[in-house]
C-alpha positions as CSV (number, residue, x, y, z in Angstrom):
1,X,55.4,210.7,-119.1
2,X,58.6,210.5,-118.0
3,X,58.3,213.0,-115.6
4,X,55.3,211.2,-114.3
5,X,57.3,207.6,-113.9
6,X,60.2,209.0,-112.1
7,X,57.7,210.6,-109.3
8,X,56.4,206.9,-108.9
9,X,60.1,206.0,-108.1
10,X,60.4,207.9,-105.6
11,X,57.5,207.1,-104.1
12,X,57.8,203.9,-104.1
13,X,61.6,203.9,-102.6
14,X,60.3,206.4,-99.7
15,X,57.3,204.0,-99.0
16,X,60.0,201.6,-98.7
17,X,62.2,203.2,-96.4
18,X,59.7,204.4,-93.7
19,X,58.2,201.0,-93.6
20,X,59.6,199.2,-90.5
21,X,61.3,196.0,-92.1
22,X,59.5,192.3,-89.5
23,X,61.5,190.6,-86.5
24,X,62.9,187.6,-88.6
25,X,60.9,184.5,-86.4
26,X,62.4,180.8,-85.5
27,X,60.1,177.9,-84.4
28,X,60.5,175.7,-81.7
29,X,61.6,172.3,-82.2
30,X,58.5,169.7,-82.1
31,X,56.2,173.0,-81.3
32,X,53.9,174.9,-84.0
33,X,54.3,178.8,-82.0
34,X,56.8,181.1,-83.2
35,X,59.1,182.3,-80.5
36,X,60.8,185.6,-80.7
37,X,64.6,185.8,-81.0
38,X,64.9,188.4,-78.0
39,X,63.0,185.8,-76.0
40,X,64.9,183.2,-76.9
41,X,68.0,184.4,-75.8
42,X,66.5,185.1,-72.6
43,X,65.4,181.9,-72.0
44,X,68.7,180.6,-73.2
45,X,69.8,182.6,-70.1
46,X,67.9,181.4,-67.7
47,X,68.9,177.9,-68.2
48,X,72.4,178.9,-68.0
49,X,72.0,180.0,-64.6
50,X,70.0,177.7,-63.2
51,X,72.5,175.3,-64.7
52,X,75.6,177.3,-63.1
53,X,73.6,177.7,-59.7
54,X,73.1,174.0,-59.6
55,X,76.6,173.4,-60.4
56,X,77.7,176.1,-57.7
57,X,75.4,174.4,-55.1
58,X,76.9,170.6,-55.8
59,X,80.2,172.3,-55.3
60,X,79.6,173.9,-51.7
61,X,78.0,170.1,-50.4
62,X,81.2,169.0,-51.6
63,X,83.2,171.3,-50.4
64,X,80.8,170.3,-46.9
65,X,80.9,166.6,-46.6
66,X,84.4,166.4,-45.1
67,X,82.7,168.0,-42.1
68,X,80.2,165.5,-41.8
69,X,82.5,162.4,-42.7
70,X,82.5,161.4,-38.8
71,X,79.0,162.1,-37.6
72,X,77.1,158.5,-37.5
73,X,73.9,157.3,-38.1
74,X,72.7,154.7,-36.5
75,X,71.8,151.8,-39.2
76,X,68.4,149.8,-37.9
77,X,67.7,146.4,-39.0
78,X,64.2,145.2,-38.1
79,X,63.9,141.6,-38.7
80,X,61.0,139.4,-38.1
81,X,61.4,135.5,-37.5
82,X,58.3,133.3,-38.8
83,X,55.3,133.4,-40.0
84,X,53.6,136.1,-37.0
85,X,56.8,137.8,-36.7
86,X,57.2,138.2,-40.6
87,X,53.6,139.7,-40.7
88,X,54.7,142.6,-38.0
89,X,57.1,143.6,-39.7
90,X,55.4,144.0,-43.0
91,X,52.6,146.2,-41.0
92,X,55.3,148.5,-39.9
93,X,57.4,148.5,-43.3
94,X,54.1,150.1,-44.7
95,X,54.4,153.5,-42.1
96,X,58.1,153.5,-41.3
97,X,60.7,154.3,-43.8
98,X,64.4,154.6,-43.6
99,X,64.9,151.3,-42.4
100,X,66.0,147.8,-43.6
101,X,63.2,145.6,-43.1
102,X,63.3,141.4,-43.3
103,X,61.7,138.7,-42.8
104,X,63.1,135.5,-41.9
105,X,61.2,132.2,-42.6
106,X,61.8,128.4,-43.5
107,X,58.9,128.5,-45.7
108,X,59.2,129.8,-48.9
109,X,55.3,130.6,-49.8
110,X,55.3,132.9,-47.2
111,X,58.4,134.6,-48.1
112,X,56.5,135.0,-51.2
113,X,53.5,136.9,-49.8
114,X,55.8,139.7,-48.0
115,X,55.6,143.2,-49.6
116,X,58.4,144.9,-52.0
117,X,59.3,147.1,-49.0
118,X,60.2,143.8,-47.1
119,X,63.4,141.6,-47.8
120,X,62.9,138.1,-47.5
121,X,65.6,136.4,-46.0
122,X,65.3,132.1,-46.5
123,X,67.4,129.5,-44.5
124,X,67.1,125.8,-43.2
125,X,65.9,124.7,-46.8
126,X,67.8,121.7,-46.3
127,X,65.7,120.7,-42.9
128,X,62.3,121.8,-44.1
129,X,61.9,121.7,-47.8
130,X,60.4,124.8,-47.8
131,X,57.7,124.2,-45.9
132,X,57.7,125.5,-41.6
133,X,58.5,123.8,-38.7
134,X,55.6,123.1,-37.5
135,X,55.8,123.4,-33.8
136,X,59.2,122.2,-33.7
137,X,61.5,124.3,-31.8
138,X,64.1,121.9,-32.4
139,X,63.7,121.8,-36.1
140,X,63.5,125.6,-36.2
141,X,67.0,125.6,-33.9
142,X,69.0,123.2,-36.3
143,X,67.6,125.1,-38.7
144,X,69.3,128.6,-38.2
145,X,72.7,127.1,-36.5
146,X,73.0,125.4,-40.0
147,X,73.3,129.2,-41.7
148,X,74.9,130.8,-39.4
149,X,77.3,132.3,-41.7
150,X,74.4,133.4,-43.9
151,X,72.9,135.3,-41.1
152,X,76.3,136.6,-39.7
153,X,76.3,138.4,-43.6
154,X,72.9,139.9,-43.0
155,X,73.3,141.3,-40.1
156,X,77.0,142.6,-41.1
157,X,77.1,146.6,-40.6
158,X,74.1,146.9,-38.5
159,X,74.2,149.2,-35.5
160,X,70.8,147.7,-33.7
161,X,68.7,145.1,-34.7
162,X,65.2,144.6,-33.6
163,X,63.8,140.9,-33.5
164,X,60.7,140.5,-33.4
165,X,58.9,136.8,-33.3
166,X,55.3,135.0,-31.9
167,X,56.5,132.9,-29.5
168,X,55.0,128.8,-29.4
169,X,55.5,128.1,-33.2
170,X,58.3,126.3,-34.6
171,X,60.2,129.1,-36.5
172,X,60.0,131.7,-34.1
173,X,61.0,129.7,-31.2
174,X,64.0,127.9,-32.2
175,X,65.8,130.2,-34.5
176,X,65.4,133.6,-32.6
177,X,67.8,132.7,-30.0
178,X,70.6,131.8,-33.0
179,X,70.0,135.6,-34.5
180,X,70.5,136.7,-31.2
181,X,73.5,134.9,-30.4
182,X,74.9,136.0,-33.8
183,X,74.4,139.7,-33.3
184,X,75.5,139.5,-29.7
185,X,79.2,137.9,-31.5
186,X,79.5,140.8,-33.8
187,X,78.5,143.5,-31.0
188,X,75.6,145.1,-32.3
189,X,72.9,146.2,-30.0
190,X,69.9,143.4,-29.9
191,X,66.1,144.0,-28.6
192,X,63.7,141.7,-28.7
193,X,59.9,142.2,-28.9
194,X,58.1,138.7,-28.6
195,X,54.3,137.9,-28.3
196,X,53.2,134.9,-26.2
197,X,50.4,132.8,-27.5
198,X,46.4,132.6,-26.5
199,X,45.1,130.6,-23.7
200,X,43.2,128.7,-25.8
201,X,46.3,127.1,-27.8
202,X,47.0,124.6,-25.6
203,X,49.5,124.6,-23.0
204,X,52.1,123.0,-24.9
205,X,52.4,126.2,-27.1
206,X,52.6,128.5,-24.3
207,X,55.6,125.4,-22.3
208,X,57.1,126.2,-26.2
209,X,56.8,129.7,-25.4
210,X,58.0,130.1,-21.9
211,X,61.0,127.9,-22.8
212,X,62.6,130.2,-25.9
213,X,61.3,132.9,-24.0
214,X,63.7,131.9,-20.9
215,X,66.6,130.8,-24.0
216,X,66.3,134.1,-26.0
217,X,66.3,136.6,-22.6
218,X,70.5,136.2,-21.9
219,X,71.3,137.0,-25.5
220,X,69.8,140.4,-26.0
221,X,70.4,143.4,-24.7
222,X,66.3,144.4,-23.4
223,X,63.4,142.7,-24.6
224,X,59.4,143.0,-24.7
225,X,56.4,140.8,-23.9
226,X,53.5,141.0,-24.9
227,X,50.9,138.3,-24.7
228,X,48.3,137.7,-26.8
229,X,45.3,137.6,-23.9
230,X,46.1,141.0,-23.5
231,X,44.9,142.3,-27.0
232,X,41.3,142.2,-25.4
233,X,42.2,145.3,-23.5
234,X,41.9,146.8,-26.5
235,X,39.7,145.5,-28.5
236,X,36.2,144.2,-28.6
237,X,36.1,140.7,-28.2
238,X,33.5,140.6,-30.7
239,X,36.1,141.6,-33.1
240,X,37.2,139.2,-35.3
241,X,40.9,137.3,-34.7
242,X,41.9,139.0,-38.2
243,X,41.1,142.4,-37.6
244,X,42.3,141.8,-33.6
245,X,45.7,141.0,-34.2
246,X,46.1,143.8,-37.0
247,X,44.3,146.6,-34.6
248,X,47.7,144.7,-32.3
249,X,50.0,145.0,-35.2
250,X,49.2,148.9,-35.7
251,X,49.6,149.9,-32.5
252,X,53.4,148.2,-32.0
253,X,53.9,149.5,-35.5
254,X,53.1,153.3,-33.8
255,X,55.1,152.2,-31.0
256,X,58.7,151.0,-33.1
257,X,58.1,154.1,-35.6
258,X,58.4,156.5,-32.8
259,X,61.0,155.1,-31.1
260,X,63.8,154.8,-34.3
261,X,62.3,157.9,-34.9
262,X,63.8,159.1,-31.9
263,X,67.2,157.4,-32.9
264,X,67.3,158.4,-36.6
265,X,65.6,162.0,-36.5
266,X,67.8,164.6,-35.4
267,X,65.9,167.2,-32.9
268,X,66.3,170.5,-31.3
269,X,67.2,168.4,-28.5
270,X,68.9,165.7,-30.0
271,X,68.8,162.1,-29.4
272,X,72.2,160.1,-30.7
273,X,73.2,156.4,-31.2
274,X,75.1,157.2,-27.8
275,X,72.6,157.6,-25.6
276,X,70.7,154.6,-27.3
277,X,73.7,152.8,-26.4
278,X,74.0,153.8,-22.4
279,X,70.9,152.8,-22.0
280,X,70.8,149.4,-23.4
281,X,74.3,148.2,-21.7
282,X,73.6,145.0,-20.3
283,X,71.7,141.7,-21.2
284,X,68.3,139.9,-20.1
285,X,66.7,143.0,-19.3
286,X,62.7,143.7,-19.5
287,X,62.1,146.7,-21.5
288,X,58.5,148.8,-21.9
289,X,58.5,151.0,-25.0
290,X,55.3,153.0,-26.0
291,X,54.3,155.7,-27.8
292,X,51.4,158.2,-27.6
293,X,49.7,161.6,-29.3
294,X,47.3,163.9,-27.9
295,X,45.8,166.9,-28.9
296,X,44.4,170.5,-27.6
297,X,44.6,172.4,-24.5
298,X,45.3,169.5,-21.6
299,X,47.5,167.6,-24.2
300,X,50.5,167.5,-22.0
301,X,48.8,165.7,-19.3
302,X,46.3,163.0,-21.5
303,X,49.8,161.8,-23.6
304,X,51.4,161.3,-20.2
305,X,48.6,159.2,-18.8
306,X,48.8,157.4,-21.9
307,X,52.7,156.8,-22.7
308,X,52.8,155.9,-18.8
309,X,50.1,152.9,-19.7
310,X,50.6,150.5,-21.9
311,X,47.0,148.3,-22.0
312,X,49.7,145.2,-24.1
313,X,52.0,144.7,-21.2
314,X,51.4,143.2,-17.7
315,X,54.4,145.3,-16.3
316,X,54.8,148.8,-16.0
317,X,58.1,151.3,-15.6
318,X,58.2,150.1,-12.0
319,X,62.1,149.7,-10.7
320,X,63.3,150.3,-14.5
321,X,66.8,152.4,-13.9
322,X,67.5,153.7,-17.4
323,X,64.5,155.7,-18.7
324,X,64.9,157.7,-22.4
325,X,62.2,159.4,-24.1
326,X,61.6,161.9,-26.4
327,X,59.0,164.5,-27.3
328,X,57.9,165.8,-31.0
329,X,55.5,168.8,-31.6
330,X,55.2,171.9,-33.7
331,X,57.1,175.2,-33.4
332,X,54.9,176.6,-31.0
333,X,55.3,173.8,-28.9
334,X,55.7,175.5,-25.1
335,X,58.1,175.1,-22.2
336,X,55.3,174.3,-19.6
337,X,54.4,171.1,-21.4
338,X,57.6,170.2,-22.0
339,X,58.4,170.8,-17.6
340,X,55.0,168.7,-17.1
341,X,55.8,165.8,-19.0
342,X,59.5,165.5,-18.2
343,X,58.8,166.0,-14.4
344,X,55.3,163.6,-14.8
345,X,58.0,161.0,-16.0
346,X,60.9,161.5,-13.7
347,X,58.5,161.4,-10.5
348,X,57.3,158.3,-11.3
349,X,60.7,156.9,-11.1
350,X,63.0,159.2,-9.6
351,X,66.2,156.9,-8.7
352,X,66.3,156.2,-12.7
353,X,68.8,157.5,-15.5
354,X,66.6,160.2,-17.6
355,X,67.6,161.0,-21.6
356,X,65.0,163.5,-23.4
357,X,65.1,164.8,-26.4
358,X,63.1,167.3,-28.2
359,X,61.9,167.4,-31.8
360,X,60.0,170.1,-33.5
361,X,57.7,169.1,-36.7
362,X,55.8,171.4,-38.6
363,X,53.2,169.1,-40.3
364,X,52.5,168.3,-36.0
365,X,49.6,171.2,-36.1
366,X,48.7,171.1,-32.2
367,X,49.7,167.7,-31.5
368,X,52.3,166.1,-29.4
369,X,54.1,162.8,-29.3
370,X,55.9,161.2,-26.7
371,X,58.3,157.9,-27.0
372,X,59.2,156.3,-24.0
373,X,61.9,153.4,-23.7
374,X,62.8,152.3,-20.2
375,X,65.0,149.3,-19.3
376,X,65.4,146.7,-16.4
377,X,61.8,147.1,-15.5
378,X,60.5,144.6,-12.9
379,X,59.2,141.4,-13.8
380,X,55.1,141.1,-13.7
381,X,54.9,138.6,-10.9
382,X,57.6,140.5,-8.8
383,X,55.7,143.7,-9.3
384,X,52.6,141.6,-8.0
385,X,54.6,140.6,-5.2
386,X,55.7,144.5,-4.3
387,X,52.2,145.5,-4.7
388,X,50.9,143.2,-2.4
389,X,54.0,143.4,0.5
390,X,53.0,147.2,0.6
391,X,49.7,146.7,0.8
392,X,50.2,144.2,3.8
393,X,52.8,146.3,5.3
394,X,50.1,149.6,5.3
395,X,47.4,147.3,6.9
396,X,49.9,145.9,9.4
397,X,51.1,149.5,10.4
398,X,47.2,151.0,10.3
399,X,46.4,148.0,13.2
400,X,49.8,148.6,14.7
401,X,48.4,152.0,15.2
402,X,45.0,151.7,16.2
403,X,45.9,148.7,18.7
404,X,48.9,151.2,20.0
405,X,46.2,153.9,20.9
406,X,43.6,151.1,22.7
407,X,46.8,150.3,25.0
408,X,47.1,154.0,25.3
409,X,43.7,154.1,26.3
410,X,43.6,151.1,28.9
411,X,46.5,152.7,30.7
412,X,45.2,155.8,31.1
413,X,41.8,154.3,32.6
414,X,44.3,151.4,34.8
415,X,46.3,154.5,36.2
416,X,43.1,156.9,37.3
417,X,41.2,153.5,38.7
418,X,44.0,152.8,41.3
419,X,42.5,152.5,44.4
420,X,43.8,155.4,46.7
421,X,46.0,155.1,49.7
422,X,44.5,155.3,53.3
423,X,46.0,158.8,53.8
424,X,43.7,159.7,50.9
425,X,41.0,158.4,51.2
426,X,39.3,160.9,54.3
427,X,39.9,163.9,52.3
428,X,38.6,162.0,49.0
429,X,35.3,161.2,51.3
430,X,35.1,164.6,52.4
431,X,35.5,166.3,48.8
432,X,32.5,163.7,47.5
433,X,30.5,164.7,50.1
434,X,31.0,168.1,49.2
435,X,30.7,168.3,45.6
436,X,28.3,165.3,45.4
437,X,25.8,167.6,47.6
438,X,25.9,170.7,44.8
439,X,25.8,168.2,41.6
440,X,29.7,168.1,41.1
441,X,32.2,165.7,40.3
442,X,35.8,166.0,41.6
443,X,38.1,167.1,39.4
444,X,40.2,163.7,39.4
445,X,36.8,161.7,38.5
446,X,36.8,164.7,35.8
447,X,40.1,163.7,34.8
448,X,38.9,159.8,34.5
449,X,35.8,160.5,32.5
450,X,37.5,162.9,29.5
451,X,38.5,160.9,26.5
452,X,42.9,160.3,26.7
453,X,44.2,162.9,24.4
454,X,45.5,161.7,21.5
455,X,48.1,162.9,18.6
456,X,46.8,160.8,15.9
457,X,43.1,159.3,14.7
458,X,41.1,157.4,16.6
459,X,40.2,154.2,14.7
460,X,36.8,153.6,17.2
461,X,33.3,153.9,16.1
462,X,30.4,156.3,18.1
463,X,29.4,153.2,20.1
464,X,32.6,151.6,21.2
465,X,33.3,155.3,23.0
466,X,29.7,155.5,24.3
467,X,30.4,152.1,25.9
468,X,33.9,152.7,27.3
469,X,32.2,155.7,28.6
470,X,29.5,154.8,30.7
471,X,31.3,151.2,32.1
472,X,33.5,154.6,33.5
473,X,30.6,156.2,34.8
474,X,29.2,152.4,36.6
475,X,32.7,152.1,38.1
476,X,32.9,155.7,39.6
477,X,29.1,155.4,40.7
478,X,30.4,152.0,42.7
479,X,33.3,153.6,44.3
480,X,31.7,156.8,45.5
481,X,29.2,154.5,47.1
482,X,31.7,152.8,48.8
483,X,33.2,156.2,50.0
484,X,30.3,157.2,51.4
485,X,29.4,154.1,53.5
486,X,31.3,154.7,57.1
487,X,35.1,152.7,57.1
488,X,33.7,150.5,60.0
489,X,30.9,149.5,58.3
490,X,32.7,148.5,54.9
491,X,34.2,145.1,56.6
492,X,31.4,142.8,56.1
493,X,31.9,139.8,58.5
């Protein structure tokens, strides 16, 4: 028996020993899974360096900023003045970012309305109440002078500000010219984009209008105008006035997002705050700004047919002298459409001062933009004017010309029809006689009866040469009759 309990022993302590003893297991805080210890540790690994490469990459932009302490970036304020101007600039807030965006009204409920993305910006509560200024430019004047300081602080460390109003209210037109006037004192670069009203709105609106127009224009650096007739260009007039002046809206929004896209963006040719600068030195000058996209294989030449025309403005790039655009596309953007639009654009004005950039943007996929911004364009009724003196002067030189080769002409005929000297005249009789027996005509006669030859065009029709031709033939048929009557018999008593 005892024999027999001992070999159990020993059993069971072999058993024991050539079992393989579990992995002790730890769980997971808030989790039911067990998680090995081995890959535990390795996770605990991984976090460390992830942890340690984050820390080793804030160290190295650390270590970078002090190169890019002096580069500068341009800081755009986009304000809009009233209740039309305030509503522009919320439509462009909702596609642009990157940008401080304000709006700047005496009445408070429609400060209320803007959205989140849009700062409202209140002043003349003491003139107003709160409410507008109802077509009182004066009101709307008094109104802004009052906070001057208030609107000195907002526009405090701005590098360009963009002012956008509807001209022929109250706001708008009185309290524009003050902004203007303030950012012009602290030196920051001012264009204005203003809308003029309908025909339809009287004309005391559009007097309103013209006169801030003509107020505002000396205190900013370039400014736009667009009126409000010319949204039917573009838009059905069907269409209702709602859905009108938003289609308006998106379009200048496309238009501004390109262009301080073009100033913020940096591109593989770049466009700085430098260049924005050149260009806009000066004051009172007209400005076009437009934007365009186009797509597949003639893409170069529809998006500049399209950045060239803008269907908004009644002027075009005509005698502008400071031209910069800029061009965005993806990486396989090509060097031929790059030489067709810059050279498209210089040709059209080639006395001008050309900036381009270039900007390459992978979510383009085939497409390319262009942004054009061209200052001290000519005003629309001068470019009328022009238009019309070169029309005149081509129809004065085309008559000059044609009435130049009828002299010609006449000459010509005057100098062959001189009657001949006495000396001549027997051996002129006899040659007739000759060459009027076979069928001929003397060669001078010939001479008389050929067309003059000319360098240029003749401006005659078929039957005014047929006529000058055969009152040549009658007087050569009179004078050889006279030639062959005898010289005695000629003298009629």
């Amino acid at each position: 028996m005892e024999k027999k309990k001992k070999a159990r022993l020993v059993q069971s302590r072999q058993a024991r020993l050539t079992t393989r003893r579990p992995e002790k297991r730890s769980f997971v805080r808030g989790g039911k899974k067990p998680v090995a210890k081995g890959k535990r540790r390795a996770k605990k690994n991984s976090l460390a360096s992830q942890r340690s490469g984050q820390a080793r990459l804030a160290k190295s932009r650390q270590a970078a900023l002090p190169f890019f302490e002096n580069v500068h970036r341009a800081k755009i304020k986009v304000i809009g003045i009233g209740g039309g101007g305030g509503n522009i600039v919320a439509e462009i807030s909702s596609r642009v970012q990157r940008f401080d965006f304000v709006g700047a009204n005496t009445d408070s409920q429609v400060l209320r309305e803007l959205s989140r993305k849009v700062k409202s910006f209140s002043f003349g509560q003491e003139f107003t109440g709160g409410l507008g200024c109802g077509m009182d430019a004066e009101l709307g004047e008094r109104a802004a002078k009052a906070e001057k300081d208030k609107i000195k602080r907002l526009l405090e460390g701005s590098d360009v500000c963009i002012l956008l109003a509807t001209l022929g209210g109250g706001t708008g037109s009185g309290a524009t010219a003050t902004f203007a006037e303030v950012a012009q004192e602290l030196r920051i670069l001012c264009i204005g984009i203003f809308t003029l009203p309908f025909g339809f709105e009287g004309e005391r609106r559009a007097q309103i209008a013209q006169t801030a127009l003509e107020k505002i224009k000396p205190l900013v650096n370039a400014y736009v105008v667009i009126p409000n007739e010319n949204i039917f260009r573009v838009v059905d007039q069907k269409t209702p006035l709602k859905e009108a002046l938003s289609a308006v809206n998106r379009r200048l929004a496309a238009t501004l997002e390109g262009f301080m896209e073009t100033i913020a963006l940096p591109g593989l040719i770049n466009i700085d705050f430098a260049d924005v600068r050149s260009t806009l030195e000066g004051r009172g000058r007209l400005a076009f700004i437009n934007s365009a996209e186009a797509s597949g294989v003639t893409k170069a030449q529809e998006v500049v047919q399209a950045v060239l025309e803008n269907r908004l403005y009644d002027y075009t790039i005509a005698g502008a002298d400071r031209m910069l655009f800029n061009m965005t596309g993806d990486r396989n953007i090509k060097m031929q459409e790059v030489a067709h639009v810059s050279s498209a654009i210089s040709a059209y004005n080639p006395k001008a001062r050309i900036i381009f950039g270039i900007a390459c943007n992978s979510r383009a996929k085939d497409r390319l933009k262009v942004t054009l911004f061209a200052v001290g364009c000519e005003e629309p009724g001068k470019q009328k004017e022009s238009r019309r003196k070169i029309q005149s002067k081509k129809r004065s030189e085309d008559k000059g010309e044609s009435s130049s080769k009828l002299n010609g002409e006449k000459q010509e005929v005057e100098v062959s029809e001189t009657s001949p000297s006495p000396s001549q005249e027997g051996s002129r009789k006899d040659t007739v006689k000759r060459e009027g027996r076979k069928g001929k005509v003397p060669e001078q006669e010939k001479s008389v009866r050929k067309p003059p030859a000319q360098k240029g065009r003749v401006r005659r029709s078929a039957l005014d040469l047929k006529k000058a031709v055969d009152e040549e033939l009658k007087e050569l048929e009179k004078k050889e009759r006279d030639w062959d009557i005898p010289a005695f018999l000629r003298n009629k008593p």
